[in-house]
SEDRENDREN-196301 format. One record per residue (C-alpha): residue number from 1; residue in three letters; x negated, y, z. Coordinates in Angstrom, 1 decimal. Each point is the difference from the previous one (the first is absolute). Layout:
// SEDRENDREN-196301
+------+------+--------+--------+--------+
| resi | resn |   east |  north |     up |
+------+------+--------+--------+--------+
|  NUM |  ALA |      X |      Y |      Z |
...
+------+------+--------+--------+--------+
// end
This chain:
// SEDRENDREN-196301
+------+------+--------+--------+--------+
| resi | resn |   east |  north |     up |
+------+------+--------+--------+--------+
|    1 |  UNK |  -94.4 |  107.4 |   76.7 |
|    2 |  UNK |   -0.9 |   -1.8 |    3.1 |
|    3 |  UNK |    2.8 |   -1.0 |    1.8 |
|    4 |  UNK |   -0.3 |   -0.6 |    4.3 |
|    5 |  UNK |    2.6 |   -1.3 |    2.3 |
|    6 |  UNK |    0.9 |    1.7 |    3.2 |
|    7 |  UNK |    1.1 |   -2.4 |    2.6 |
|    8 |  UNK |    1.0 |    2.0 |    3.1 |
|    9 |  UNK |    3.1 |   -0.5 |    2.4 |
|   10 |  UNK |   -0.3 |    3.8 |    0.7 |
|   11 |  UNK |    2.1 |    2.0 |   -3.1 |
|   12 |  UNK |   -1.6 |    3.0 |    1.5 |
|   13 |  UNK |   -3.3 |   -1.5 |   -1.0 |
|   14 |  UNK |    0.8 |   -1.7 |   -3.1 |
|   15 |  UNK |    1.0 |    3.0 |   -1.3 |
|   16 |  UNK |   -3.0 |    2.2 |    1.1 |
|   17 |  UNK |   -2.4 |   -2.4 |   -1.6 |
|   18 |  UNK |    1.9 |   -0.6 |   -3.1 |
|   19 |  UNK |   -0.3 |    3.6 |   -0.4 |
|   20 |  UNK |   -3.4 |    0.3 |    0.5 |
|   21 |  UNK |   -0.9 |   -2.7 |   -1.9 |
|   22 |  UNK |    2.1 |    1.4 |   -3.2 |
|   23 |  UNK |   -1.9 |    3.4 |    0.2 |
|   24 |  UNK |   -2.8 |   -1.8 |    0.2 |
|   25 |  UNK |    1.0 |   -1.8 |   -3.4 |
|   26 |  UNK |    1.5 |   -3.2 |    1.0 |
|   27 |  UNK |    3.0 |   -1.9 |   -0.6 |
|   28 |  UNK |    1.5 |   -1.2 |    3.2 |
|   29 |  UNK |    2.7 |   -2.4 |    0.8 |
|   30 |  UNK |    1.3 |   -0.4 |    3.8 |
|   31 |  UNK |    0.8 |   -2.8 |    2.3 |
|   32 |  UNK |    1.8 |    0.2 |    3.4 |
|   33 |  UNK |    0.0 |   -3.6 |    1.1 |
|   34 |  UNK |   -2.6 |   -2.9 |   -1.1 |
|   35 |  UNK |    2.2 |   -1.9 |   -1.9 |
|   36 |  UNK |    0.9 |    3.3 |   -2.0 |
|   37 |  UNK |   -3.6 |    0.5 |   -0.7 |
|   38 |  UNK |    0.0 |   -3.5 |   -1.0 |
|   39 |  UNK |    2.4 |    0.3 |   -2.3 |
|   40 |  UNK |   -1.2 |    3.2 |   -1.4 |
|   41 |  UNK |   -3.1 |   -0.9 |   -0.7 |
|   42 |  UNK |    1.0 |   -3.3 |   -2.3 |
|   43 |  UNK |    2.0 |    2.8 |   -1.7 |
|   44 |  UNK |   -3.0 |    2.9 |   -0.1 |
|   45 |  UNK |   -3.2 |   -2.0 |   -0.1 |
|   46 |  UNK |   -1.4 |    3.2 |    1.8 |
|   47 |  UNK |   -4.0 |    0.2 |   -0.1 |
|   48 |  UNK |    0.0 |    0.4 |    3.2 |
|   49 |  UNK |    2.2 |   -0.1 |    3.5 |
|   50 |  UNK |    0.0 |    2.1 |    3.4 |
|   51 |  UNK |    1.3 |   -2.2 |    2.5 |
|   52 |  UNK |    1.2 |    0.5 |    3.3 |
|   53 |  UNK |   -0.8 |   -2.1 |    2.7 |
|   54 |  UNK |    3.3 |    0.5 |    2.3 |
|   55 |  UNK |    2.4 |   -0.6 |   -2.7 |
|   56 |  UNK |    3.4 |   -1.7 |    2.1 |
|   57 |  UNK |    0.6 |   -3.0 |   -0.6 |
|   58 |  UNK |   -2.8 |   -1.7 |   -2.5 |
|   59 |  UNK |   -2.5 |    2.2 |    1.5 |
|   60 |  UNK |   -3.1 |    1.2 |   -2.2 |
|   61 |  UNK |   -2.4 |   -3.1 |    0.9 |
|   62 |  UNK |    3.1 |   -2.3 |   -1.7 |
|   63 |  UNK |    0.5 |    2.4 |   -2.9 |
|   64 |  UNK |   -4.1 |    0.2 |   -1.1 |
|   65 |  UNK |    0.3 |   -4.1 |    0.1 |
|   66 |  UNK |    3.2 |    0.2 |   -2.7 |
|   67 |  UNK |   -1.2 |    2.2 |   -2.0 |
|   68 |  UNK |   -3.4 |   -1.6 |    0.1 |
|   69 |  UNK |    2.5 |   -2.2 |   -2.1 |
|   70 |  UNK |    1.8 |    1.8 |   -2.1 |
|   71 |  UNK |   -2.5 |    3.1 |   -1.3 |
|   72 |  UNK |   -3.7 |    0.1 |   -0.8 |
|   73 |  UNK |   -0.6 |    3.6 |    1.7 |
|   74 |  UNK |   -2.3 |    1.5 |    2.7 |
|   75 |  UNK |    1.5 |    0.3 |    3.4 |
|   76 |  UNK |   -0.3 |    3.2 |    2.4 |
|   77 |  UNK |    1.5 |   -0.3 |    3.2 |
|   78 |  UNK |    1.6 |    2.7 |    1.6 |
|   79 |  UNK |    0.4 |    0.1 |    3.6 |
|   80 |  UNK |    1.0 |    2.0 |    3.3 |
|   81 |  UNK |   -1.6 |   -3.0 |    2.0 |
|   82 |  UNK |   -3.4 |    1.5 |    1.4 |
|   83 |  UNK |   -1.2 |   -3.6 |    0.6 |
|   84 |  UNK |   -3.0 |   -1.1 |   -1.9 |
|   85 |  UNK |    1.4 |   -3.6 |    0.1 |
|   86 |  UNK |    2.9 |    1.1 |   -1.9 |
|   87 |  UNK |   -2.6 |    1.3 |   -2.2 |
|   88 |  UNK |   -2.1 |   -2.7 |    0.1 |
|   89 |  UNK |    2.8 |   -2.7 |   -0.9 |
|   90 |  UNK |    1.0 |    2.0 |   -2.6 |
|   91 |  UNK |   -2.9 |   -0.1 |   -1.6 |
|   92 |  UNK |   -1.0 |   -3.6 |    0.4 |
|   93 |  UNK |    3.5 |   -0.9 |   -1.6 |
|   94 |  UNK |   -1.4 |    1.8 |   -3.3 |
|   95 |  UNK |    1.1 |    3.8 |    0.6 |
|   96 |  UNK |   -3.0 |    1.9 |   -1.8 |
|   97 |  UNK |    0.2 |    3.2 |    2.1 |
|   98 |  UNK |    2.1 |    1.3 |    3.2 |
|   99 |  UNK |    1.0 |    4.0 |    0.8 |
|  100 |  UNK |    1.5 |    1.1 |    3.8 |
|  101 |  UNK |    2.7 |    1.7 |    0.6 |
|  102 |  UNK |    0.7 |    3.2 |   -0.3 |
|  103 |  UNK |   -2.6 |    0.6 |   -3.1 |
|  104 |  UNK |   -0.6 |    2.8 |   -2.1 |
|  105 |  UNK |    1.5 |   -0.5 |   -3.4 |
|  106 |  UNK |   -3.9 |    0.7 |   -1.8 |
|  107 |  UNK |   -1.6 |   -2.6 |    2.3 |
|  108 |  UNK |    2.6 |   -2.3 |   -1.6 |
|  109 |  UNK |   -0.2 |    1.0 |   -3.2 |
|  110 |  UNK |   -4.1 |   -0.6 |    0.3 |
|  111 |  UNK |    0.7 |   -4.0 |    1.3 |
|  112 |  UNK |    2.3 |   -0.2 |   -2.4 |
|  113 |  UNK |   -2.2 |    0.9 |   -2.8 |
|  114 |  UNK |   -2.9 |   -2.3 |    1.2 |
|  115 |  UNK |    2.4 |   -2.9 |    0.3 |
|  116 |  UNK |    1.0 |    0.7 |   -3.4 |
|  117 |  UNK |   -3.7 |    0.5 |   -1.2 |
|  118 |  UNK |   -1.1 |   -3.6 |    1.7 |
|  119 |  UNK |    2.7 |   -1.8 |   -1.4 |
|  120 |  UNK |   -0.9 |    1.8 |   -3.7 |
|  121 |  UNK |   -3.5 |   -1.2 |    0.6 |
|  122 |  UNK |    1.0 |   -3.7 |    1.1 |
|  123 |  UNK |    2.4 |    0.0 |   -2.9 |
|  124 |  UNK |   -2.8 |    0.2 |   -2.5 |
|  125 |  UNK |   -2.8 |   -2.1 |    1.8 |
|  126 |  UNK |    2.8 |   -3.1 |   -0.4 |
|  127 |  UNK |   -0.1 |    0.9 |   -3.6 |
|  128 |  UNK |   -3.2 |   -1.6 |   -1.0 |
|  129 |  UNK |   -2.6 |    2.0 |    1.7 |
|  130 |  UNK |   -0.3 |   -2.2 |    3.1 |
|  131 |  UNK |   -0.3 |   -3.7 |   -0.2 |
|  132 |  UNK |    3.4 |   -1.3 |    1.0 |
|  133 |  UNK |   -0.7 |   -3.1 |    1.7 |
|  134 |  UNK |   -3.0 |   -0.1 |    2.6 |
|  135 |  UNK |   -1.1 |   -3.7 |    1.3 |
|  136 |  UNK |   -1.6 |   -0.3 |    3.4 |
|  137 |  UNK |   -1.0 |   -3.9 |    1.0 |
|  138 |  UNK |    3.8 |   -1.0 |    0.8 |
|  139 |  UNK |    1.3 |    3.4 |   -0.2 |
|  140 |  UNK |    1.4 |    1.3 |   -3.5 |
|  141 |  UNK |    1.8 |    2.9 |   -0.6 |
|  142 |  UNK |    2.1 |    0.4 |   -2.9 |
|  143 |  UNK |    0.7 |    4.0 |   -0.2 |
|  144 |  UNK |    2.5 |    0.0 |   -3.2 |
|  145 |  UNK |    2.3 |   -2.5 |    1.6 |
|  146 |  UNK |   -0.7 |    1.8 |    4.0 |
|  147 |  UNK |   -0.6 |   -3.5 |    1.2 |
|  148 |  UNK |   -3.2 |   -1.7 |    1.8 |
|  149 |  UNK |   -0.6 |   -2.8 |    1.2 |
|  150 |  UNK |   -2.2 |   -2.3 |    2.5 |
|  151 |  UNK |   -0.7 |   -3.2 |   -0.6 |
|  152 |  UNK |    3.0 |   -0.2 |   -2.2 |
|  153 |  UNK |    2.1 |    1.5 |    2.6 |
|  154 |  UNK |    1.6 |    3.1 |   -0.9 |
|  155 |  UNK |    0.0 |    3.2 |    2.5 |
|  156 |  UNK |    2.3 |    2.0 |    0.5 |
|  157 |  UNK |   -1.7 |    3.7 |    0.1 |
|  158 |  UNK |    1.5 |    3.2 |    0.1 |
|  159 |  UNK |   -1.2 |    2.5 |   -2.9 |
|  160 |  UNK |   -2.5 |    1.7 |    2.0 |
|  161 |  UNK |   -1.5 |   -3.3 |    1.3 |
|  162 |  UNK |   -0.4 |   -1.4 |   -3.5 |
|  163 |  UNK |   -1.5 |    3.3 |   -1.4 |
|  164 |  UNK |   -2.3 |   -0.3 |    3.4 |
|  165 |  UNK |   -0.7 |   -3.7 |   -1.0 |
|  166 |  UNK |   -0.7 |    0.5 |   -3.7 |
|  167 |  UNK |   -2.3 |    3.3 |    0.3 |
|  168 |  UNK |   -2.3 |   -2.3 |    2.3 |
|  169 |  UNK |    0.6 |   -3.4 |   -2.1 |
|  170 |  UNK |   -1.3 |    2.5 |   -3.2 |
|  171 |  UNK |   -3.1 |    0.7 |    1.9 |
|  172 |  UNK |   -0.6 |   -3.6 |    1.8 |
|  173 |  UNK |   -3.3 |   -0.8 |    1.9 |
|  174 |  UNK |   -0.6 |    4.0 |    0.7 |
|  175 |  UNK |    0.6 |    2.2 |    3.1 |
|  176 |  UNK |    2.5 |    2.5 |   -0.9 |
|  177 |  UNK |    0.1 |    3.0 |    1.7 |
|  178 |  UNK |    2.6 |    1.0 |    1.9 |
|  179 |  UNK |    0.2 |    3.4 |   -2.4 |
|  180 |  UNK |    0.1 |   -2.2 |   -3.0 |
|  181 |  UNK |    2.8 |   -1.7 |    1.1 |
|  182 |  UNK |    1.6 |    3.3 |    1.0 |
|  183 |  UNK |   -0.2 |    1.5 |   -2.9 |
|  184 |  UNK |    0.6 |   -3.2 |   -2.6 |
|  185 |  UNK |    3.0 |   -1.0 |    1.8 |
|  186 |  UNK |    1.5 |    3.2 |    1.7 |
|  187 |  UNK |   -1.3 |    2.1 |   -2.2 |
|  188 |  UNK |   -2.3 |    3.1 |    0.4 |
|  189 |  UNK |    3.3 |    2.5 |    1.3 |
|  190 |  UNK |    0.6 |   -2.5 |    2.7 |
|  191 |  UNK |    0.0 |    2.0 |    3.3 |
|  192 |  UNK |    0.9 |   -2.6 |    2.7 |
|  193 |  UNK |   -2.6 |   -1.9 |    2.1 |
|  194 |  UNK |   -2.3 |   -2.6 |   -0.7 |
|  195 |  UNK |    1.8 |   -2.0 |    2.9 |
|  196 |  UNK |    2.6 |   -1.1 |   -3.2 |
|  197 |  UNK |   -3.4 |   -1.8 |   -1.8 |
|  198 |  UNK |   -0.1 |   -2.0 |    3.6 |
|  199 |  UNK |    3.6 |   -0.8 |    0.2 |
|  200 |  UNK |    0.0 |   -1.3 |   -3.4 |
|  201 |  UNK |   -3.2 |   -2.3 |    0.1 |
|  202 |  UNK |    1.4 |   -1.2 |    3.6 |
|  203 |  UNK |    3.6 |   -1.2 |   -2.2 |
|  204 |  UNK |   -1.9 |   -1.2 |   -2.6 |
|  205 |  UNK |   -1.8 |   -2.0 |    1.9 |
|  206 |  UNK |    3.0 |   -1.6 |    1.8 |
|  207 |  UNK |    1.1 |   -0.8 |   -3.6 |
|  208 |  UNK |   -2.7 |   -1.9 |   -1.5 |
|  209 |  UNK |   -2.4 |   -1.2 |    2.9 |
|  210 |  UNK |    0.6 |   -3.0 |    1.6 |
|  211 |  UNK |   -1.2 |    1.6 |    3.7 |
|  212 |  UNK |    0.2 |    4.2 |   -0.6 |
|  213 |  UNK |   -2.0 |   -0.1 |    2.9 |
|  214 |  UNK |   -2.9 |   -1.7 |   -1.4 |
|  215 |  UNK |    0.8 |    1.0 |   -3.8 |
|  216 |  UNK |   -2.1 |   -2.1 |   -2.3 |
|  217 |  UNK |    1.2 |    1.9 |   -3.5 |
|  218 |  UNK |   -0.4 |    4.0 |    0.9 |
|  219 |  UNK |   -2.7 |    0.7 |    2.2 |
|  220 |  UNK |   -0.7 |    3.4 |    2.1 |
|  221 |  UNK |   -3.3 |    1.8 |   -1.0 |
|  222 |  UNK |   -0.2 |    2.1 |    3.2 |
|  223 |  UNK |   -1.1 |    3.5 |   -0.9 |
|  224 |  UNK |    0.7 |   -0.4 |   -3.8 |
|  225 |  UNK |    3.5 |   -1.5 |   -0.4 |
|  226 |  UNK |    1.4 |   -3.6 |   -1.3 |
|  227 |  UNK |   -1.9 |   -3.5 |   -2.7 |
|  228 |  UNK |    2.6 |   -2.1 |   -1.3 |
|  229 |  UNK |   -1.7 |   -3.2 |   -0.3 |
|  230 |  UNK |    1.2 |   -3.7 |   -1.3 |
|  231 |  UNK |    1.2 |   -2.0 |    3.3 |
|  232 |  UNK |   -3.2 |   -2.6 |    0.1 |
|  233 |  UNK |   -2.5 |    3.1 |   -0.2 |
|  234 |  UNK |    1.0 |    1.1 |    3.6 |
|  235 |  UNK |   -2.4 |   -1.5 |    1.6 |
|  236 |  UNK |   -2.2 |    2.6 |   -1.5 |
|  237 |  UNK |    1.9 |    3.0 |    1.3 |
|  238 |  UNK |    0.5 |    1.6 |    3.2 |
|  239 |  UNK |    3.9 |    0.1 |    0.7 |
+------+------+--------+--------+--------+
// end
């Protein structure tokens, strides 16, 4: 049975989902704090966590970077914070999807179950049917070990950014659409905006360009989407 952790300072709310969730044919555990969830999820290995952002103390932004750590499990932030950065930042640190307080327990129940679907999918791609290492010029990804690399340098990239960076290393020298990348990376029951494919290139490019301004690696293709190209082809590109 799968098995998702509710990390919520509200007991009102823990509960309410915990319940919903179990009709729904879950198993849930519950977290109050972050370093509860933490430590529950070492113990649960849940397949996947709802995460509060305005958890006291380690707030939500904290906990997604520890248990980045500790599990291997898609991330859905919860929040009462209408602020699309909140949502934004969320995302960029390697949440895969974001619902608003107050939500209706189905339209839940529907993220939860296209979270669970993309990571399902992912799951069996790394098992053979992808290539798991992608070379671009200087740039090489290795996607069993989550690591790449630019001219010998590792990066540091959040989840989403590597998926990002590997679905455009696996098709290198062509303009993806921005739909392709959509629906490769975020999957086809992605509902957010586009906007997050922007964010994402923009942080990428701070990451592995030497001037994001002028990036020399992954180049716009206005109207279509984004080329990853080796560094000494940029000369050929439009930026």
């Amino acid at each position: 049975m799968t098995t998702i952790l509710v990390v919520d300072d509200d007991q009102l709310m823990r509960r309410s989902v915990s319940i919903g969730l179990q009709n729904a044919g879950y198993s849930t555990e519950t977290a109050g704090s972050g370093e509860e969830a933490l430590a529950k999820a070492l113990e649960a290995q849940p397949q996947l966590v709802l995460l509060d952002i305005g958890l006291p103390g380690m707030d939500g932004l904290e906990t997604l970077r520890a248990l980045q750590q500790a599990v291997d499990a898609p991330v859905i932030f919860v929040t009462a914070r209408r602020r699309e950065l909140d949502e934004i930042v969320g995302l960029e640190l390697g949440a895969d999807d974001y619902v608003t307080k107050p939500f209706d327990i189905d339209v839940l129940l529907a993220r939860v179950k296209a979270v669970l679907r993309r990571a399902a999918v992912s799951g069996e791609r790394g098992d053979g049917a992808d290539p798991l290492s992608h070379v671009v010029g200087d740039l090489a990804l290795d996607r069993s070990a989550h690591l790449a690399t630019v001219d010998g340098r590792a990066v540091a990239l959040t989840p989403k950014e590597f998926q990002l960076l590997a679905y455009l290393a696996s098709r290198a020298g062509e303009a993806v659409p921005i739909a392709d990348i959509m629906e490769n990376v975020w999957g086809t029951e992605w509902i957010g905006e586009t906007q997050t494919v922007y964010v994402h290139i923009r942080w990428l490019r701070t990451k592995i360009e030497e001037d994001p301004a002028r990036p020399r690696r992954i180049h716009t293709v206005r109207g279509v989407g984004y080329r990853l190209t080796p560094a000494e082809e940029d000369e050929l590109h439009v930026a």
